[in-house]
C-alpha distance (Angstrom), angle and dihedral (degrees) to the residues before:
residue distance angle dihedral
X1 . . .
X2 4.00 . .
X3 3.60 115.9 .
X4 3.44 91.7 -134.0
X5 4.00 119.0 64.7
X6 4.03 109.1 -150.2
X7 3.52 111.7 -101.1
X8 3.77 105.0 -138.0
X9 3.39 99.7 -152.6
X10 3.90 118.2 -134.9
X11 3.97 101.7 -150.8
X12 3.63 91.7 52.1
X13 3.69 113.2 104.4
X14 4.08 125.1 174.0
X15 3.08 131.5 -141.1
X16 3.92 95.5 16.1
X17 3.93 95.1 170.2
X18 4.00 94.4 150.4
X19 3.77 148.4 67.0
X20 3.33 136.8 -178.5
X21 3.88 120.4 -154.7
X22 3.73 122.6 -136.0
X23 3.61 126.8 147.2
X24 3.58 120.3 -153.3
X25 4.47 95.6 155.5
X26 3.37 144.7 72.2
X27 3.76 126.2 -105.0
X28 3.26 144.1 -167.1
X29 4.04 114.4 -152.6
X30 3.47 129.7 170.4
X31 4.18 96.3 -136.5
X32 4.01 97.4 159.7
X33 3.60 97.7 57.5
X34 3.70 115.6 135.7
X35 3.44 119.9 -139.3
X36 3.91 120.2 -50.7
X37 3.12 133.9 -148.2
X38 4.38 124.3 -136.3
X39 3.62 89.1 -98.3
X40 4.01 98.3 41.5
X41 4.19 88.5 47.2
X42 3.77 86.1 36.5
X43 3.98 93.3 57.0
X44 3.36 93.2 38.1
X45 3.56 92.9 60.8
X46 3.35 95.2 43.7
X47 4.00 95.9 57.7
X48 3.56 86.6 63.7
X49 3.70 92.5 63.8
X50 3.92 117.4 85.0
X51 3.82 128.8 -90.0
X52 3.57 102.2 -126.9
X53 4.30 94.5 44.0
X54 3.80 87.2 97.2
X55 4.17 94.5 58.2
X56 4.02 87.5 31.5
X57 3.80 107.5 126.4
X58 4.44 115.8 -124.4
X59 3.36 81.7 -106.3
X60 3.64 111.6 62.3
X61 3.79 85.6 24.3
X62 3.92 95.3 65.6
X63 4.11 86.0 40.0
X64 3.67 88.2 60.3
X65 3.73 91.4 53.6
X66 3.80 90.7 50.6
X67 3.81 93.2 -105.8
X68 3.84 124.4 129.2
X69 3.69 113.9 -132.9
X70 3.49 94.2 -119.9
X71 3.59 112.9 -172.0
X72 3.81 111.3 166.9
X73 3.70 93.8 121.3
X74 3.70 100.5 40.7
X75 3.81 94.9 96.8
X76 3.91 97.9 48.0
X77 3.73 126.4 90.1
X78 3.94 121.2 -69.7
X79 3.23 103.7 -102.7
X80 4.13 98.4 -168.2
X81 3.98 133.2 -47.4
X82 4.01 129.7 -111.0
X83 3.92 105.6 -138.6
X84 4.18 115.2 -158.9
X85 3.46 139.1 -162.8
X86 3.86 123.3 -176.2
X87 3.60 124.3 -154.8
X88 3.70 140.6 166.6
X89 4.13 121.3 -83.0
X90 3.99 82.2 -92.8
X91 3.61 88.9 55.0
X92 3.71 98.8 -111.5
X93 4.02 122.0 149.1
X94 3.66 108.0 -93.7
X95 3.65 103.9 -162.0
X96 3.93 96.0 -156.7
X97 3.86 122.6 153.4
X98 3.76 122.6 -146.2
X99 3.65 132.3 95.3
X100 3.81 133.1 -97.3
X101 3.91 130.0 -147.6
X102 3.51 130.3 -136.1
X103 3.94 144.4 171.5
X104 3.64 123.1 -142.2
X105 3.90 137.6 -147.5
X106 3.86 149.1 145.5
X107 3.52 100.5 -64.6
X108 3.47 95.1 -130.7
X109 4.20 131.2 108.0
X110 3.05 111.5 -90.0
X111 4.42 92.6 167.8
X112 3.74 116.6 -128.4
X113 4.00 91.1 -23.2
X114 3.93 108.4 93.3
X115 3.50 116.9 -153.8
X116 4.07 115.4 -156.8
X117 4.23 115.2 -168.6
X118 3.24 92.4 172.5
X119 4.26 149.9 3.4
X120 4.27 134.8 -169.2
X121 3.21 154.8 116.8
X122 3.82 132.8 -76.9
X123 3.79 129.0 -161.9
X124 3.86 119.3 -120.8
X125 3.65 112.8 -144.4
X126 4.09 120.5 -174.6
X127 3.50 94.1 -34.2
X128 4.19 97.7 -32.4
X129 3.43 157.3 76.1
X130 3.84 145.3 145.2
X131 4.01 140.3 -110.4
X132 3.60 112.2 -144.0
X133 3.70 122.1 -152.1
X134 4.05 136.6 -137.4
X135 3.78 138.1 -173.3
X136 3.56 112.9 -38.9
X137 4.03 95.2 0.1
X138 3.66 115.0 122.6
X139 3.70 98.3 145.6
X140 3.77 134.9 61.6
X141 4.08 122.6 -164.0
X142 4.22 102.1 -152.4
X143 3.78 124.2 -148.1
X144 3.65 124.2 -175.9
X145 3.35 108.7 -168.0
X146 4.29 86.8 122.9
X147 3.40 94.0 74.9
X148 3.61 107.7 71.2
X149 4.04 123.7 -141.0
X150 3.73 94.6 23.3
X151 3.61 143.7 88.1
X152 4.02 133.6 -169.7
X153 3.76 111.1 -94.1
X154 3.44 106.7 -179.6
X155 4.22 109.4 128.3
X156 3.90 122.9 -132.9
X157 3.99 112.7 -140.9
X158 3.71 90.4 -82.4
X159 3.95 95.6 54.5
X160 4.02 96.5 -109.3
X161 3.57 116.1 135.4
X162 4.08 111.6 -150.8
X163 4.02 125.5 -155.5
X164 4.01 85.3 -115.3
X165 3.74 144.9 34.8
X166 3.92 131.4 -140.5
X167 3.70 111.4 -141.6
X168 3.93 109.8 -174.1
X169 3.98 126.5 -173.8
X170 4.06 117.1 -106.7
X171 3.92 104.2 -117.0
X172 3.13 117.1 -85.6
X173 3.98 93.9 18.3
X174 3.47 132.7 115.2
X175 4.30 98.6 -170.1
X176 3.18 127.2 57.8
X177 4.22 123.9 -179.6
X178 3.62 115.7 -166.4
X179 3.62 129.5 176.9
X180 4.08 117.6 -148.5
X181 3.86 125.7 -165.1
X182 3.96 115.5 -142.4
X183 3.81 124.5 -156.1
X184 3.99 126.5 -155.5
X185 3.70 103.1 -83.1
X186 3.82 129.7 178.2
X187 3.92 138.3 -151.7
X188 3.82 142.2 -93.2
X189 3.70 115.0 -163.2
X190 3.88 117.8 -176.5
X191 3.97 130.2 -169.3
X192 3.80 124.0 -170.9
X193 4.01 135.4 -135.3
X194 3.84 133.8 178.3
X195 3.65 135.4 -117.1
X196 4.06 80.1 -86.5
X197 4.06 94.3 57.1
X198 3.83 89.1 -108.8
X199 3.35 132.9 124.7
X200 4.09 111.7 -74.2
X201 3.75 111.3 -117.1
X202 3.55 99.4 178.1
X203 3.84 133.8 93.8
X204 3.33 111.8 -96.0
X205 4.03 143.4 -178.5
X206 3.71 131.2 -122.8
X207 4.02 147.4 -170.9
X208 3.77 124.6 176.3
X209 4.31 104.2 -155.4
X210 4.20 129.3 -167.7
X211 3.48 124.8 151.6
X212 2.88 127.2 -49.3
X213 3.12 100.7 13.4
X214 3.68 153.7 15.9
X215 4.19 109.9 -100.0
X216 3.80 92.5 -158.4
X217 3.77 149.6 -72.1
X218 3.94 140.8 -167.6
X219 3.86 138.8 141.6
X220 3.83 117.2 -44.0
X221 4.15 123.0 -169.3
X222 3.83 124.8 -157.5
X223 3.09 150.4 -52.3
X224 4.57 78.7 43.3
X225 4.10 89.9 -161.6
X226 3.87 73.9 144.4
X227 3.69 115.2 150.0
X228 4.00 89.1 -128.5
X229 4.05 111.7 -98.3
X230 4.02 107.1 -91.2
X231 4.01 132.1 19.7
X232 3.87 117.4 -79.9
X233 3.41 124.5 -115.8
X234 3.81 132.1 -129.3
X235 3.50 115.3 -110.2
X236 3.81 96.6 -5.7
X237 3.67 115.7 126.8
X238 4.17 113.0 -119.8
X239 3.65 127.0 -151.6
X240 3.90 112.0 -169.3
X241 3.94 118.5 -174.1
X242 3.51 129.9 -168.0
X243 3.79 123.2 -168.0
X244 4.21 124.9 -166.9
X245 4.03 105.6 177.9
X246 3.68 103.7 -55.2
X247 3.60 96.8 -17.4
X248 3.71 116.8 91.6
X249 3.87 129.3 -177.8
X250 3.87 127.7 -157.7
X251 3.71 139.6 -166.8
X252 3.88 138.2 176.0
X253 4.24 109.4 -162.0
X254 3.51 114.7 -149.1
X255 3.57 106.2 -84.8
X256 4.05 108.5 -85.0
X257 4.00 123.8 -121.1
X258 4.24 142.2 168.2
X259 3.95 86.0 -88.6
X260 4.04 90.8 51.9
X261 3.78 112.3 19.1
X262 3.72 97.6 164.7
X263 3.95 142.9 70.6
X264 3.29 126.4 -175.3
X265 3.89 113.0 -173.1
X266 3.97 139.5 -158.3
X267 3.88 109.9 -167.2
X268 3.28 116.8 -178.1
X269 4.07 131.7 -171.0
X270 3.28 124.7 -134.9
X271 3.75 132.0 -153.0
X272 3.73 102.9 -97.0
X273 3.59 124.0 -154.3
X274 3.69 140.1 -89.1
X275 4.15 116.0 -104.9
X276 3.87 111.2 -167.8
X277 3.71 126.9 173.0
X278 3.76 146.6 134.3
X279 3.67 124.3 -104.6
X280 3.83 112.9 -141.8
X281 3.97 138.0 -174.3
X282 3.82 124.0 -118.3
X283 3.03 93.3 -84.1
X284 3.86 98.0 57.4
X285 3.99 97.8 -110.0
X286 3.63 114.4 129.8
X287 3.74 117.2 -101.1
X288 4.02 109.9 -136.1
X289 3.93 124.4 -163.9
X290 3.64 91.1 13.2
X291 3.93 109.3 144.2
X292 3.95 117.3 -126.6
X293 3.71 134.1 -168.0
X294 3.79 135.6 -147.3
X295 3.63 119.9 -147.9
X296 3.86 139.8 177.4
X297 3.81 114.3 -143.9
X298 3.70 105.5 -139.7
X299 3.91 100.4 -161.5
X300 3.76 130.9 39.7
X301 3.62 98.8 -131.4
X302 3.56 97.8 41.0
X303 3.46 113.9 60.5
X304 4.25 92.4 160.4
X305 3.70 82.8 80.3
X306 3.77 124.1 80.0
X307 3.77 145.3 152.5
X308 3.63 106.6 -133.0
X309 3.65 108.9 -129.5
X310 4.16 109.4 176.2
X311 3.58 136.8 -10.3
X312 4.09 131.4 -156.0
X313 3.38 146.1 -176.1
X314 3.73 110.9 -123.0
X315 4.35 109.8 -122.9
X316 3.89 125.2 -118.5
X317 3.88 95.8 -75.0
X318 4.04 89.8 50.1
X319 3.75 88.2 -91.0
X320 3.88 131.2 164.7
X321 3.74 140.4 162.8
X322 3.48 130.8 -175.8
X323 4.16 116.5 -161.4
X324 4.23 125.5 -145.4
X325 3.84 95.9 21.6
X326 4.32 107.6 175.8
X327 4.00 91.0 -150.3
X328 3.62 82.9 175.0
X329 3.34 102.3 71.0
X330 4.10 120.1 110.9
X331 3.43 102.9 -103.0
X332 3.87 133.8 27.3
X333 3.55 145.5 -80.5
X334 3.37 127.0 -128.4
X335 4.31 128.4 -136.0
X336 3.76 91.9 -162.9
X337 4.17 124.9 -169.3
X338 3.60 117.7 -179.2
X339 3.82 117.1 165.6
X340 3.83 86.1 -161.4
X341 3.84 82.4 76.7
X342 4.16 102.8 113.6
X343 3.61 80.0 -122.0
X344 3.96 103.2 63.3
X345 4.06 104.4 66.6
X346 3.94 82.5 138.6
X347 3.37 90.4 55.6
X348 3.48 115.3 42.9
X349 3.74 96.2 105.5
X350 3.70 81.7 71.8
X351 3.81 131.6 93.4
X352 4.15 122.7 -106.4
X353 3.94 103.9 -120.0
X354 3.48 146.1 154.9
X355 4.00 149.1 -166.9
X356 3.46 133.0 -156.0
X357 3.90 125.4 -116.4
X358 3.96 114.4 -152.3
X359 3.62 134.9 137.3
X360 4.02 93.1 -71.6
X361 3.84 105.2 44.9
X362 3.75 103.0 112.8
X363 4.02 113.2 -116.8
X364 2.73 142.1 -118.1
X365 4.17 79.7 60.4
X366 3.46 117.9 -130.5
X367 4.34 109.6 -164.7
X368 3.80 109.3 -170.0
X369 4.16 114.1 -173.0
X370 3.69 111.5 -127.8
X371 4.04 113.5 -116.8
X372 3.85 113.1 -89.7
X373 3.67 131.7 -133.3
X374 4.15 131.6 -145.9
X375 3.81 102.1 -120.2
X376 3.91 120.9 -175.6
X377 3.83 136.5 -177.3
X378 3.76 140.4 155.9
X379 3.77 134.4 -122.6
X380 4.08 116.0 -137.4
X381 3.88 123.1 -179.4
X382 3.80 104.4 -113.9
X383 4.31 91.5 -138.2
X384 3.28 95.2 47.9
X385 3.77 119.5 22.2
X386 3.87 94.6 -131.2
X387 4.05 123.4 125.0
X388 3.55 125.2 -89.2
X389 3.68 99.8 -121.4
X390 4.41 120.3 -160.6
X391 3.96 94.9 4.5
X392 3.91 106.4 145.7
X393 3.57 106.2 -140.0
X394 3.88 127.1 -150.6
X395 4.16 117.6 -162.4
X396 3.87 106.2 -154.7
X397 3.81 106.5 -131.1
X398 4.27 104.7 -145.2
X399 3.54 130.0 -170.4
X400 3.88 130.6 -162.4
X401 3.68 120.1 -118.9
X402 3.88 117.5 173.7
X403 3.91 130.3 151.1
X404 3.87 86.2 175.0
X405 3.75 107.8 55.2
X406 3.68 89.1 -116.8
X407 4.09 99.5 108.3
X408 3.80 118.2 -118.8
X409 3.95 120.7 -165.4
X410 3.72 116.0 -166.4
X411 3.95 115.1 171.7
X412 4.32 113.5 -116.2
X413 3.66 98.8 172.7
X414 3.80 145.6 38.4
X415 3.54 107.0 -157.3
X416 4.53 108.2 -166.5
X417 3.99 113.5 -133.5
X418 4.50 105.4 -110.4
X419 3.93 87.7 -97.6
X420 3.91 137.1 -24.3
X421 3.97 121.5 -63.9
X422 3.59 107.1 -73.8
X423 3.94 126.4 -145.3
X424 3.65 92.8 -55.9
X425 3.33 87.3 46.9
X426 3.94 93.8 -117.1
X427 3.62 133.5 154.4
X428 4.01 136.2 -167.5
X429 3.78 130.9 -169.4
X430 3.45 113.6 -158.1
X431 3.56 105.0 -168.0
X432 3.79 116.5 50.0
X433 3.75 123.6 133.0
X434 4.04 112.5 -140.8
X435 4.04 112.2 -70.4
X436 3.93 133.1 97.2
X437 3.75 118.6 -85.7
X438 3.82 138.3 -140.2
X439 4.21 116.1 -163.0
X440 3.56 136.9 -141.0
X441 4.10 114.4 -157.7
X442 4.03 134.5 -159.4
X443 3.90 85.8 -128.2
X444 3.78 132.2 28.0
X445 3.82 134.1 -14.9
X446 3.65 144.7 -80.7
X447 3.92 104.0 -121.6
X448 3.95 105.1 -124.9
X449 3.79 137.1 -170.4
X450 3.81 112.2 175.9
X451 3.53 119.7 -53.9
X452 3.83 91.5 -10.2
X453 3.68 142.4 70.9
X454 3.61 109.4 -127.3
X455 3.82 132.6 -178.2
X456 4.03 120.9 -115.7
X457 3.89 129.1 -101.3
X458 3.19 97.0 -95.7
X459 4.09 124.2 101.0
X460 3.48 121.1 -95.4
X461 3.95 131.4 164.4
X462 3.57 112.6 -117.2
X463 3.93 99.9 5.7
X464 4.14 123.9 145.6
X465 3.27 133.0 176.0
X466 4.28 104.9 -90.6
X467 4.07 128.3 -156.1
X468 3.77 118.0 -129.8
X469 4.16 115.5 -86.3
X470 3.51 102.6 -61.7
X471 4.12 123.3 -162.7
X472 2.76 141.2 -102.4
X473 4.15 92.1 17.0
X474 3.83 131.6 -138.4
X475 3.64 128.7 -142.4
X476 4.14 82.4 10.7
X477 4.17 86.2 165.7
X478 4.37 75.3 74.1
X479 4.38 98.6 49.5
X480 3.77 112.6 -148.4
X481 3.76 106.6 -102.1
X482 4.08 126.2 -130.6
X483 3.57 125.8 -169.7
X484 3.93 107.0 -143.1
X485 4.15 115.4 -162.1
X486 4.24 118.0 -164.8
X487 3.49 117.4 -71.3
């Protein structure tokens, strides 16, 4: 067992290829600036930054960035140095001084689950400085956001630029020298206030979105004079959101440029309002001690991925009520009720759904579950024709979301099978509202091609090409059969 569990790391969101712009702040942007030169935009950046960063310790430094100063490696061996050089996009020595930050790891894929050996801070020095290496570390993540006015401009294969770079050790090698353009960059500096216009005093969280990606986010304290987490672009468009509890608070700066380098931001929350309801079967009766959850969907186009903001357990007449709700907000929130929870045994007859809350849903709310549907198939080995006996199967609930006409399908819920195949190597669902169904198993795969399941090459008696789980089923007395081949 590693030492180290992987640190799946909340802020991090893939495939961030969106933004939506709404601006709900104040800021203060210098558009009638003529012309500056490095060292004007440079400086200018640079005074947004606070006083006391250059006597910060690494510590609180890498907590202001959102980084943990993880340090589980620090006392093991060097195991090899990552040497860099920064130069202009022409490639010519830029002898800036400064420091960059960095996290380190393995190197190696470890899917959706991050794993983080180590964190810190490293001093740049005319144009250089060097990564050193511990234990287990052959990889170093870079962030520039030390080196004021500038940004990393190196390309991936596709032409994106990203607020970091991952430098990993050849095999075998302990140095590594890397040389890393910079481009002119400018600044976005954000202050706080309460619902009261004062000062915010309480912790609060963070994330800082342009396409495609998502440059960072984490937990910030007061008085947030911070100079905000990774360099700014020119001419990208910035989404910052702030979140308190339930209350969230969003602002999009005017896109930044050589002529005005700088923003300095005011966002403010504001007291929200209350959404009540009653959550109710198919039938219409109310639904007591059912649990609920609240989330915030970060991106437009992907409304799969929220922030879970509050949760409640609905009153005797099916009742709920959530306080401080910013409707507003781009985006939606989601009421969410999934009797997969741990917490719903007495519910798991009953359907996973969920509505969402924006500026036009009607309140008080009222969430009615869709009827459900018995659904029942069979899992056969593809070589040999015999059942699949104790797989756990998973049917992945999808909704459409399209602003387009074109249809988009992104999966919401993961709804488990009653029990394991049996014998026969059978399974039955017992609560799925009407739709068509894709699976995930605990042991081998469902062979696919396109919108269709379809059996392998090889021969086997009786085999026919099969749809995916459709509901509600007919002749269900005769389950729909799938052949399954190893993963």
């Amino acid at each position: 067992m590693m030492p180290l569990m992987p640190r799946l790391k909340r802020w991090v969101l893939p495939l961030l290829y969106a933004l939506l712009t709404s601006v709900h702040t104040t800021a203060d942007i210098a558009q009638d600036a003529p012309g500056w030169t490095d060292k004007q935009r440079a400086a200018a950046v640079q005074a947004l930054r606070p006083e006391k960063e250059n006597t910060s310790n690494e510590v609180h430094l890498l907590e202001s960035l959102g980084r943990p100063p993880y340090a589980t490696e620090a006392n093991k061996p060097e195991s090899g140095r990552i040497k860099i050089a920064f130069t202009d996009e022409q490639g010519a020595p830029l002898p800036l001084n400064g420091w960059v930050s960095y996290e380190t790891d393995d190197g190696r894929n470890h899917g959706c689950l991050i794993m983080r050996y180590g964190a810190g801070i490293a001093a740049v020095t005319e144009g250089r400085t060097e990564i050193v290496l511990h234990g287990r570390e052959r990889q170093a993540i870079v962030y520039t956001e030390g080196l004021p006015g500038y940004a990393l401009a190196k390309e991936d294969t596709y032409r994106r630029k990203f607020p970091y770079i991952s430098l990993t050790l050849p095999e075998g090698e302990t140095i590594r020298s890397e040389t890393l353009p910079l481009e002119p960059a400018g600044a976005i500096r954000w202050r706080v206030l309460n619902e009261q216009a004062d000062p915010e005093t309480e912790e609060i969280r963070y994330w800082l979105f342009t396409p495609p990606y998502s440059t960072g986010g984490g937990d910030a304290r007061p008085p947030y004079e911070r100079f905000f987490i990774r360099p700014a672009r020119f001419n990208a468009p910035y989404r910052l959101v702030l979140q308190k509890g339930v209350r969230f608070a969003n602002s999009s700066p005017a896109p930044l440029s050589i002529s005005a380098p700088v923003a300095d931001l005011t966002i403010a929350f504001q007291p929200g309002t209350t959404v009540s309801g009653r959550l109710l079967d198919a039938d219409k009766r109310p639904l007591a001690g059912a649990h609920l959850r609240l989330g915030y969907q970060m991106l437009e186009p992907q409304p799969q991925m929220l922030e879970n903001v509050a949760e409640i357990m609905t009153g005797p007449d099916g009742v709920f009520s959530f306080e401080s709700i910013n409707l507003d907000m781009p985006n939606s929130y989601w009421l969410v009720f999934d009797p997969t929870d741990k917490a719903e045994v007495q519910h798991k007859a009953l359907p996973a759904h969920r509505i969402a809350l924006t500026t036009q849903t009607p309140l008080p709310v009222e969430m009615k579950l869709p009827p459900v549907h018995v659904a029942r198939g069979r899992l056969l080995d593809d070589k040999t024709g015999e059942p699949l006996v104790g797989v756990q199967v998973w049917a992945h609930v999808h909704e459409r979301f399209s602003k387009t006409g074109r249809p988009d399908w992104l999966p919401v819920f993961q709804i488990p099978a009653v029990a394991p195949t049996d014998e026969s190597g059978r399974f039955q669902f017992n609560n799925l509202p009407a739709g068509v169904y894709n699976f995930h198993l605990s042991k081998g795969r469902i062979q696919q091609s396109g919108d269709s399941v379809r059996v392998p090459d090889n021969p086997v008696a009786g085999r026919e090409d099969i749809d995916l789980l459709r509901v509600p089923q007919s002749g269900t007395d005769n389950p729909q059969t799938f052949w399954v081949g190893e993963a």
